[in-house]
C-alpha positions in Angstrom: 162.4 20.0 13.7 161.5 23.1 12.1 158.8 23.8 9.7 160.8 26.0 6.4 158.8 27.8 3.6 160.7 27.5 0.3 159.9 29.7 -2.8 162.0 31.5 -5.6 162.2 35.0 -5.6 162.6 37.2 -8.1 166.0 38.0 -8.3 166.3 33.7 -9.4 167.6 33.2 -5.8 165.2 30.4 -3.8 164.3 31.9 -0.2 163.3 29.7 2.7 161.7 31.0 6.1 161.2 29.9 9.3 157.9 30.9 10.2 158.0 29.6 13.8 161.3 31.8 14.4 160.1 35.6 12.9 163.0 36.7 10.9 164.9 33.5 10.2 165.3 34.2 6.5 167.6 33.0 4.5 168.9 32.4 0.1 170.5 30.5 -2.1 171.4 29.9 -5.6 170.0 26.6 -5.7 167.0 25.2 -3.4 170.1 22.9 -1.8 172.1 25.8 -1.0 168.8 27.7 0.1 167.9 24.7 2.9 171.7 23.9 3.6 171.8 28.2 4.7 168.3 27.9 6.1 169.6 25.4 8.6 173.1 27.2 9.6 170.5 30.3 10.3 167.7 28.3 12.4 171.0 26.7 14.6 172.3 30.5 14.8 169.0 31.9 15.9 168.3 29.3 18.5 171.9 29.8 19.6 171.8 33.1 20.2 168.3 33.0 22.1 169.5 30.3 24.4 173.0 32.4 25.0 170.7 35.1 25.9 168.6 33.1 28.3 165.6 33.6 25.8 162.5 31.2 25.4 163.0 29.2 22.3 159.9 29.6 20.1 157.7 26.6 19.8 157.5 25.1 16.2 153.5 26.1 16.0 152.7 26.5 12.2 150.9 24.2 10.3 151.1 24.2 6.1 148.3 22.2 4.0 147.8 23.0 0.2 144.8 24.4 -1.0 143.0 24.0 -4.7 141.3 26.8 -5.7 
């Protein structure tokens, strides 16, 4: 389980991050498409680290919302 940031950026494309993995980015059209390419990326990065014989990061982020 991985912890994903989701927001829309400014080109009308939603982004979603990986914070516990830096530089897991990814897009989409759609929020659905955004989480579905999310996902493909977070099973690509871990893939890659463990071919490499690479500690997998720890998920170690936690979000809360704050009023202000």
């Amino acid at each position: 389980m991985r912890q994903v940031v989701l927001y829309p950026g400014e080109d009308g494309y939603w982004i979603a991050e990986c914070p516990s993995l830096p530089g897991c980015v990814s897009q989409g059209e759609t929020r659905e498409k955004a989480i579905t390419n999310i996902k493909e990326a977070i099973r690509g990065y871990i893939l890659v680290l463990e071919e490499d014989h690479l500690k997998v990061p720890e998920e170690r982020f936690e979000a809360l919302m704050v009023a202000v």
